[in-house]
SERO-4910 file (N, C-alpha, C, O; in steps of 0.05 Angstrom, whole numbers):
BEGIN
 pado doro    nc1    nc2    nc3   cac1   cac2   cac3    cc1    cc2    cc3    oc1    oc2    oc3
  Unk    A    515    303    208    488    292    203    469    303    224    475    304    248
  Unk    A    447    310    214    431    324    232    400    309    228    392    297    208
  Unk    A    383    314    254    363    298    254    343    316    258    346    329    279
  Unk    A    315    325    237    302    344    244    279    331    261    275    307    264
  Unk    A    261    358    275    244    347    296    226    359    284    226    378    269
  Unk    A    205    341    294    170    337    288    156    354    303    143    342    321
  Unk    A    153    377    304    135    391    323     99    377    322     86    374    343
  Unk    A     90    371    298     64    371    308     63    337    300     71    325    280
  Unk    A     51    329    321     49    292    322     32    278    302      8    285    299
  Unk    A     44    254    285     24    241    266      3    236    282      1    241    306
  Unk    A    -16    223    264    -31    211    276    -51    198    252    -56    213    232
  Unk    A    -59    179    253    -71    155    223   -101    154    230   -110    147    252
  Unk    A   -115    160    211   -137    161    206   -156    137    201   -154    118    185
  Unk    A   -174    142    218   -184    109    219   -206    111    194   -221    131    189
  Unk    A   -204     84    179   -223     93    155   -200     79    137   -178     71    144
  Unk    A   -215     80    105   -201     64     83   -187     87     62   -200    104     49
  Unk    A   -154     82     62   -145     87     41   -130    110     50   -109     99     56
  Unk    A   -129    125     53   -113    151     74    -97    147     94   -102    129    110
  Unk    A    -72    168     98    -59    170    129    -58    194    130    -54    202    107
  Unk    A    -60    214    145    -67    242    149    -54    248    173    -49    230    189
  Unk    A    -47    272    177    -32    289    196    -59    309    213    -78    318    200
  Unk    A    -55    312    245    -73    332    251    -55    348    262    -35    342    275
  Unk    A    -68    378    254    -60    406    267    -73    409    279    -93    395    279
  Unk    A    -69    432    301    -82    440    325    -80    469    317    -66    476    336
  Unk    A    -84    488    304    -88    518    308    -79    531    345    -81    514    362
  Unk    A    -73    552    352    -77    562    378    -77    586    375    -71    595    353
  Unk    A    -85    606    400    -87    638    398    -61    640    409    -52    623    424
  Unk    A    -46    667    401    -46    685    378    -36    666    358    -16    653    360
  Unk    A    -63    667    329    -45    653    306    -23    663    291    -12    655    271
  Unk    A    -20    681    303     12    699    288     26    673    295     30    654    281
  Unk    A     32    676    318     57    660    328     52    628    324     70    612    319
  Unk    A     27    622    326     27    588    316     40    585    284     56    568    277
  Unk    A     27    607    265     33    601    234     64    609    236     76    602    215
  Unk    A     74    616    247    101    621    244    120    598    261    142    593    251
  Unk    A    113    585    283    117    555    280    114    540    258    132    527    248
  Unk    A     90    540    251     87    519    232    105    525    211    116    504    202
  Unk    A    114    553    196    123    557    184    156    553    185    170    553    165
  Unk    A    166    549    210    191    542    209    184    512    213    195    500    195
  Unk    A    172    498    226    168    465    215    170    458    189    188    442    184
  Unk    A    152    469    166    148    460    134    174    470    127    178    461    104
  Unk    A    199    486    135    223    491    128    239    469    130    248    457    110
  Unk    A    244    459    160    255    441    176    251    415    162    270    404    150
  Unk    A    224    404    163    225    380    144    196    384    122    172    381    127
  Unk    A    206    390    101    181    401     81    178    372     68    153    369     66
  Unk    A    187    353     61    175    325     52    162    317     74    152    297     64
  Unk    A    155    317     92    143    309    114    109    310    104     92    292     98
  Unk    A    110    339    105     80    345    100     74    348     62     55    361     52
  Unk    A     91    336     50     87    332     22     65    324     13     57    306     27
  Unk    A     47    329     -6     23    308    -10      3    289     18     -5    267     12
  Unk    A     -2    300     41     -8    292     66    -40    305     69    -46    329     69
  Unk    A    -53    286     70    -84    298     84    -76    305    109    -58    296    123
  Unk    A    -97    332    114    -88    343    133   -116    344    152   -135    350    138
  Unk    A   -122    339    178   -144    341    196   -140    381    202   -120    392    192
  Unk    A   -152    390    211   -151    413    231   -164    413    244   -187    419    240
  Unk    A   -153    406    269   -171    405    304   -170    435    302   -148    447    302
  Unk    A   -200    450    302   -204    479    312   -213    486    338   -219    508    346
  Unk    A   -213    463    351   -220    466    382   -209    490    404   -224    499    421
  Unk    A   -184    498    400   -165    514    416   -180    547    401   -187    567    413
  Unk    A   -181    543    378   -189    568    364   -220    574    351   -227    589    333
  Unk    A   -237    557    368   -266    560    374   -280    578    393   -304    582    391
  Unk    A   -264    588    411   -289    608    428   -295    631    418   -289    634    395
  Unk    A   -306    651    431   -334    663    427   -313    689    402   -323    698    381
  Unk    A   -293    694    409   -277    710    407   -263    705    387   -246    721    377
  Unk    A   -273    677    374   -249    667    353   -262    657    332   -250    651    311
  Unk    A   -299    652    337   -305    638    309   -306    652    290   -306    638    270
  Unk    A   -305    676    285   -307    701    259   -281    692    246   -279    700    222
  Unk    A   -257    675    259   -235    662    247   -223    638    232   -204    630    218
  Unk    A   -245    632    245   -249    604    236   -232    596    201   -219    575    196
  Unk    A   -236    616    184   -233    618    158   -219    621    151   -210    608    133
  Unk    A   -204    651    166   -177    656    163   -161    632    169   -143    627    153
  Unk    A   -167    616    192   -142    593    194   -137    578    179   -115    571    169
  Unk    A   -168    569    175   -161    545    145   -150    556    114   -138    543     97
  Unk    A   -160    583    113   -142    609     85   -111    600     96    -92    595     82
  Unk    A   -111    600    117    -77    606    122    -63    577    116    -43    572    104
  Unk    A    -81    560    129    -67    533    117    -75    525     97    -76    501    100
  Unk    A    -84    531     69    -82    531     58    -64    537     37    -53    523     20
  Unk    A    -64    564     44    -40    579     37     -2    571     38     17    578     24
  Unk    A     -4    558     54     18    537     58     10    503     42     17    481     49
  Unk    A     -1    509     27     -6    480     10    -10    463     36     12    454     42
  Unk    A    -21    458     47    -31    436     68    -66    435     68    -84    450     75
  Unk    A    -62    396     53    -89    394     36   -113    394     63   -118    372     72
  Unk    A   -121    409     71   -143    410     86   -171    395     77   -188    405     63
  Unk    A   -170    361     93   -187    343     79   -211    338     99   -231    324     93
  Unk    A   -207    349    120   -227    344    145   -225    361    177   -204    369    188
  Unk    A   -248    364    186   -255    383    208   -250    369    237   -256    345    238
  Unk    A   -240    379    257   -261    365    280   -256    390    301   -240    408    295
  Unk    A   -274    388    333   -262    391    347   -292    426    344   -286    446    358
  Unk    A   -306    428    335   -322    448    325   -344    443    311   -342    429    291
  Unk    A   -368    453    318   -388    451    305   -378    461    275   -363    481    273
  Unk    A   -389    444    249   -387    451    222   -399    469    215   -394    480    194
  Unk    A   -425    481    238   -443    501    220   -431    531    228   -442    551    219
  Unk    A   -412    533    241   -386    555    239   -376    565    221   -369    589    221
  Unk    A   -371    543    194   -365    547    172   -384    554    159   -372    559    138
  Unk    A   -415    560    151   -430    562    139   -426    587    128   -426    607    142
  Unk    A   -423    588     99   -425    611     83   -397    615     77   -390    638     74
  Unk    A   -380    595     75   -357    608     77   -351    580     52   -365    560     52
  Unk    A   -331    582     37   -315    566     20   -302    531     37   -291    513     24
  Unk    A   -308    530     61   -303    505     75   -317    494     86   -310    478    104
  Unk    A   -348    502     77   -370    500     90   -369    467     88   -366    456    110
  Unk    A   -371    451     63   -371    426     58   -349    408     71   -350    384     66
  Unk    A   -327    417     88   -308    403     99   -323    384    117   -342    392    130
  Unk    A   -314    356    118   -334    336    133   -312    336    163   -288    335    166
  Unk    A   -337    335    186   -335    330    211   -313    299    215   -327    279    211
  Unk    A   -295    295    220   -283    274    230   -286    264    254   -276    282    267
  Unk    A   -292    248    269   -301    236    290   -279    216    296   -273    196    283
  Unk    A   -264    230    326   -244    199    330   -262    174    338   -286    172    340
  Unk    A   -249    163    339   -268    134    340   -257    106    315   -237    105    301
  Unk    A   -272     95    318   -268     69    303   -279     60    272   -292     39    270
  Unk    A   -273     79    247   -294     66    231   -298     38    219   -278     24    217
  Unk    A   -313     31    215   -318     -3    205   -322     -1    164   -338     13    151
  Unk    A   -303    -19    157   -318    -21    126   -345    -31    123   -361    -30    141
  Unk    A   -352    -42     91   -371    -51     95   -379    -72    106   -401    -78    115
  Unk    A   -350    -89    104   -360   -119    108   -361   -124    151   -364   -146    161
  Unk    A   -358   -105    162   -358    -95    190   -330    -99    202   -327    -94    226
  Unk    A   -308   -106    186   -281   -103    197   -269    -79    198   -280    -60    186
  Unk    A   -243    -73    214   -234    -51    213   -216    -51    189   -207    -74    186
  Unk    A   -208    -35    172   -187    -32    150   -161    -35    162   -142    -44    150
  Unk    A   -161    -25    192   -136    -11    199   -116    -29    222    -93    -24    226
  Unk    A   -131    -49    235   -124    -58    254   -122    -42    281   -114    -51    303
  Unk    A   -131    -20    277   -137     -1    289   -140     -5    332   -161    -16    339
  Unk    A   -129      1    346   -121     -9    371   -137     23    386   -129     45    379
  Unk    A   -160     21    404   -166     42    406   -178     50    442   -201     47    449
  Unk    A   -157     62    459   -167     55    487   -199     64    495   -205     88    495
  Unk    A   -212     51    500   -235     71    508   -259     58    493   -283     62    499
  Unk    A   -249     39    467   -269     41    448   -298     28    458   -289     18    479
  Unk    A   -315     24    459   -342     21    474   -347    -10    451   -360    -31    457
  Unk    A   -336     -7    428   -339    -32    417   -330    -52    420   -335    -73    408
  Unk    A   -307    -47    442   -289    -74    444   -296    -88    468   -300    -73    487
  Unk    A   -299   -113    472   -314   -121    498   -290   -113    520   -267   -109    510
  Unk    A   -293   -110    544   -280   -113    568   -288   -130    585   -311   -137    586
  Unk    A   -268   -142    601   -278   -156    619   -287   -143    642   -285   -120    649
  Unk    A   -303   -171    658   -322   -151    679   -299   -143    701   -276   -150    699
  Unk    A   -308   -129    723   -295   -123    736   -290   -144    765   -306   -160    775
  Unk    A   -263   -140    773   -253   -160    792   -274   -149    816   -283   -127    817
  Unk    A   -279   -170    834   -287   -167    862   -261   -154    879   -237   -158    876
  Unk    A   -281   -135    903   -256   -124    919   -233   -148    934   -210   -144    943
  Unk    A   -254   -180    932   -232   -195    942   -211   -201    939   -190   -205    951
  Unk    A   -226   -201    903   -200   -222    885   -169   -198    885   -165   -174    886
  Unk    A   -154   -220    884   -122   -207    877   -126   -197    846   -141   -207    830
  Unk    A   -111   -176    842   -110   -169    814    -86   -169    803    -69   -155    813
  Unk    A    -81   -185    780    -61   -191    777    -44   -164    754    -59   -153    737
  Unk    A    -15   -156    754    -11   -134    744    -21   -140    719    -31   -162    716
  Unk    A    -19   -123    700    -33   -121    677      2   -122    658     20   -106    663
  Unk    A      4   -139    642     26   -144    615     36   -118    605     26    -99    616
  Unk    A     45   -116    596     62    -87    591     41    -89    552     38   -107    537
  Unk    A     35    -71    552      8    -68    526     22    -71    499     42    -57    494
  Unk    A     11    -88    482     34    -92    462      3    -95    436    -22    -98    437
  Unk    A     26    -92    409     -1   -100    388      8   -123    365     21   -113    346
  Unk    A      5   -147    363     11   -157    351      3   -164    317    -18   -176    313
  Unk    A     13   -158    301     -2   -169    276     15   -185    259     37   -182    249
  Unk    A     -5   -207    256     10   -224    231      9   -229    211      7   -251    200
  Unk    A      9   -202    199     17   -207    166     29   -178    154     32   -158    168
  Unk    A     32   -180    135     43   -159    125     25   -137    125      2   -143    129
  Unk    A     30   -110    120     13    -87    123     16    -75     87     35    -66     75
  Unk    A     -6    -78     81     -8    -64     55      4    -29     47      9    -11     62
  Unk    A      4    -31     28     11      3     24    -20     13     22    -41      6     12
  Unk    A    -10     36     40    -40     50     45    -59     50     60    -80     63     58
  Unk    A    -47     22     91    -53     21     98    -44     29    127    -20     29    129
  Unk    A    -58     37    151    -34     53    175    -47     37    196    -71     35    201
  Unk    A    -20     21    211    -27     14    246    -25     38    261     -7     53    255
  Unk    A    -40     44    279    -33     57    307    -40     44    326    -62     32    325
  Unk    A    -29     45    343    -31     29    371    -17     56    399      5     56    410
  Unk    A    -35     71    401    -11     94    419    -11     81    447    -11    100    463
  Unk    A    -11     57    461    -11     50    483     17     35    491     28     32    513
  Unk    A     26     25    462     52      0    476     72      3    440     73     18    421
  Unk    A     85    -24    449     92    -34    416     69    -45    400     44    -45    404
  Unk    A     86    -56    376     76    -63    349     99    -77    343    123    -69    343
  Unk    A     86   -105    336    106   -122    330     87   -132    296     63   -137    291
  Unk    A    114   -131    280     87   -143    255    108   -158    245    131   -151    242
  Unk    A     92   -191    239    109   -215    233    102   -204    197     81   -196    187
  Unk    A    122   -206    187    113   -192    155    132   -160    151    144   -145    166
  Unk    A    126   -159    122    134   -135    116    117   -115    123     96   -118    135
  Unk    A    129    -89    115    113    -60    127    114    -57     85    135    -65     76
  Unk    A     99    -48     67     89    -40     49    102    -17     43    115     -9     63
  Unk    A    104      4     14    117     19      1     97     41      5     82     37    -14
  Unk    A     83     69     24     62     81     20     46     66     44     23     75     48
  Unk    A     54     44     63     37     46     93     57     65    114     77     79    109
  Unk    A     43     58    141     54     72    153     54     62    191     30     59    198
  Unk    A     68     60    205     61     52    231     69     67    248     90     78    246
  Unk    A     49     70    271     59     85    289     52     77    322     28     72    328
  Unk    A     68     76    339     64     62    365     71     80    392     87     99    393
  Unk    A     60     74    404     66     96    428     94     92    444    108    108    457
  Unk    A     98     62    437    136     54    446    148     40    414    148     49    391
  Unk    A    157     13    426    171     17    396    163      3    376    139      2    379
  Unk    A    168     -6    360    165    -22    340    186    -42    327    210    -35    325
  Unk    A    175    -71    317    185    -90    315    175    -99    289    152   -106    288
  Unk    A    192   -101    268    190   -109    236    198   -135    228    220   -136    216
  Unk    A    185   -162    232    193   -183    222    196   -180    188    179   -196    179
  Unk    A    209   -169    170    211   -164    149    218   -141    134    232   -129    150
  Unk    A    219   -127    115    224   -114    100    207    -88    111    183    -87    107
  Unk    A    222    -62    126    211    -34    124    213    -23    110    236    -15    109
  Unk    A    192     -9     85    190      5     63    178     24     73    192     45     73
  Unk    A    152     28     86    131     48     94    145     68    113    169     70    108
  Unk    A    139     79    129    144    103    151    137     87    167    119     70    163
  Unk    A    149     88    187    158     81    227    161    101    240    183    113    241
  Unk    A    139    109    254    146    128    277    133    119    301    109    116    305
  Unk    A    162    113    327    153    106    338    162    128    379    177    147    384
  Unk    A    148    116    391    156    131    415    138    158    427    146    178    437
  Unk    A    104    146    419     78    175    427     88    178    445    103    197    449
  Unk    A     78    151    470     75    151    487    110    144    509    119    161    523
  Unk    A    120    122    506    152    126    517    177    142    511    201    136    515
  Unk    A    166    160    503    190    177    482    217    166    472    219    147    457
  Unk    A    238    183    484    267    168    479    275    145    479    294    135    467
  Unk    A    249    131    500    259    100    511    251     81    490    254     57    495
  Unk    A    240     90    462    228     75    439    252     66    427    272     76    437
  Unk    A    255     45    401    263     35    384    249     22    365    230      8    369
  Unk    A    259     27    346    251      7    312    269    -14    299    285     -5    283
  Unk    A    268    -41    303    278    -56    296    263    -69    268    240    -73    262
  Unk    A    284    -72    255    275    -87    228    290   -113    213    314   -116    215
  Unk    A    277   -127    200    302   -137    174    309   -129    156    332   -136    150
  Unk    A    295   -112    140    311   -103    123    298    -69    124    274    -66    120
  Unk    A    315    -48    129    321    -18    127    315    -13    100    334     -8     84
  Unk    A    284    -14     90    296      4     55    262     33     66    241     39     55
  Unk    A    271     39     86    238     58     97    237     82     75    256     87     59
  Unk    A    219     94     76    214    125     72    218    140     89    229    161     81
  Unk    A    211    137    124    222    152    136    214    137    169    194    125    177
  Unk    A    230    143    177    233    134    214    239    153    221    255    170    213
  Unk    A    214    154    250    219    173    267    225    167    299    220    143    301
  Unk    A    231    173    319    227    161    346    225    199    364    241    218    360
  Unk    A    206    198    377    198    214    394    199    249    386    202    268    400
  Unk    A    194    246    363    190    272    345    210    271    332    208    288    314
  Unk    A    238    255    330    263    271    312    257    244    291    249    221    297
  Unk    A    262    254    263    260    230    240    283    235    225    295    257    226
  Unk    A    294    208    206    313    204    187    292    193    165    272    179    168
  Unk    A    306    208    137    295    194    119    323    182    107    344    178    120
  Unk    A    318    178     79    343    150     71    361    171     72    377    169     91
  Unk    A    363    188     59    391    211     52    407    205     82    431    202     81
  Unk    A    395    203    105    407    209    134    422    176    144    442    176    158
  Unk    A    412    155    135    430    130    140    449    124    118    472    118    121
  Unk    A    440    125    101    460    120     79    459    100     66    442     84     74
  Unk    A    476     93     42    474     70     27    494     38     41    498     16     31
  Unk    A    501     49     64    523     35     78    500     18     99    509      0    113
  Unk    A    470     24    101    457     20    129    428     -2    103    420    -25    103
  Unk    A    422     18     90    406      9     77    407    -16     57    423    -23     39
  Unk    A    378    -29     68    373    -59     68    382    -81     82    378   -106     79
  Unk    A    396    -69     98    409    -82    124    389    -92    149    373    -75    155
  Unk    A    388   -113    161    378   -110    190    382    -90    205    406    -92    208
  Unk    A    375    -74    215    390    -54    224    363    -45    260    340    -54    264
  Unk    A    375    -30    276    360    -13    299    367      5    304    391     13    304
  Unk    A    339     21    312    345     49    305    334     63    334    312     55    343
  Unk    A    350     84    349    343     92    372    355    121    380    374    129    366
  Unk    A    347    133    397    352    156    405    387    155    420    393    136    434
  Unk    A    404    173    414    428    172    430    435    203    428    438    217    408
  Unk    A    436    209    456    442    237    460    436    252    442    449    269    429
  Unk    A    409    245    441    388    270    431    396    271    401    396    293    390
  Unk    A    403    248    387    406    241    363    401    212    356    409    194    370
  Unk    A    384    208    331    372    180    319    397    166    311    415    177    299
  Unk    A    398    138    321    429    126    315    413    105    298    388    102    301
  Unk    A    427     93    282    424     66    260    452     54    262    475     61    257
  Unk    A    440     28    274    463     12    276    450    -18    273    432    -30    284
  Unk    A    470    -24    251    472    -60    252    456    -78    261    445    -65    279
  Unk    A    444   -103    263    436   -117    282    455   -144    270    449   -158    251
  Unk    A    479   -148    287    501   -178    272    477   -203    285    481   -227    281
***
């Protein structure tokens, strides 16, 4: 049994109805597309039917915007649905067939009704209040080990990220959502959706569940889909963790 690895990192799109993957392009693109190209070998359901971002940031200078086109031709060319820009002025593309690709902006989007769709956990965000800052007198007390709690089930279609700590969700995970945590993750219920967990703690992640029926689990780039636990693991309580550089599924009695 073999466990394939994730070269380029999920990542969930803030906004309604989508979970999307971002690429990063780099110079020489010989050798990046030929990564990528042994990735979509390695695990080709992965990037199945997947919106795709393309950060052109790395392949924006002065020397590289006449390319701009070629990259997105090339990913294209590998069926990878190219649904949004960032990382580059759009008017780069002007005159060109991807001219209309819309600017993605990390950040926080709001629906209409001013909630987030996503539960969306975001360090930095300027919308979230902070508290003020301690005086040089006061003692500061350590700060909790960063965790994200949610209590209810997560719809299909809909994606947690939290890349700072865990994710604990009292509820099921949905058929078509997806979660992803920077350590591990914790399933009070039924995993149907994708679990990848371990951005930010790598190896040291785990995914605990009640019931194992996922699409696919990952921990620190290497993923199993069902074919890889088996019909012996599946629907089981089960935890899933890195062991000598291999994803183990074992039991929880």
């Amino acid at each position: 049994m073999t466990t394939e690895s994730l070269a380029l990192p999920p990542i969930a799109i803030r906004g309604r109805s989508f979970i999307a993957l971002i690429v990063s392009p780099e110079l020489p693109l010989e050798n990046w597309l030929a990564a990528l190209d042994q990735q979509i070998q390695r695990s080709a359901g992965f990037f199945t039917d997947r919106p795709i971002i393309a950060n052109l940031a790395a392949a924006a200078d002065a020397e590289a915007e006449e390319g701009l086109e070629t990259i997105l031709d090339a990913l294209d060319d590998r069926n990878l649905k190219v649904i949004g820009i960032e990382g580059i002025d759009p008017a780069l593309l002007a005159g060109t067939r991807w001219e209309g690709l819309p600017k993605l902006a990390q950040g926080r989007d709001l629906s209409q009704d001013g909630r987030t769709d996503r539960l969306v956990a975001i360090p930095g965000d300027p919308q979230t209040p902070t508290a003020p800052a301690a005086t040089p007198e006061a003692p500061v007390a350590p700060a909790p080990p960063p965790s994200l709690l949610i209590d209810r089930p997560v719809r299909s279609g809909q994606s947690i990220l939290f890349e700072d700590g865990d994710i604990t969700i009292i509820g099921s995970v949905a058929s078509g959502a997806e979660v992803i945590a920077g350590g591990s993750i914790h399933v009070y219920g039924a995993l149907r959706g994708r679990a990848i967990a371990g951005l930010k703690t790598g190896p040291a992640a785990r995914i605990f569940c009640q019931k194992l029926v996922a699409e696919l689990v990952a921990i620190d780039g290497l993923y199993y889909a069902p074919e890889h636990w088996g019909k012996g693991l599946h629907g089981n309580a089960v935890q899933i963790r890195l062991n000598a550089g291999d994803l183990s599924v074992t039991p929880l009695d």
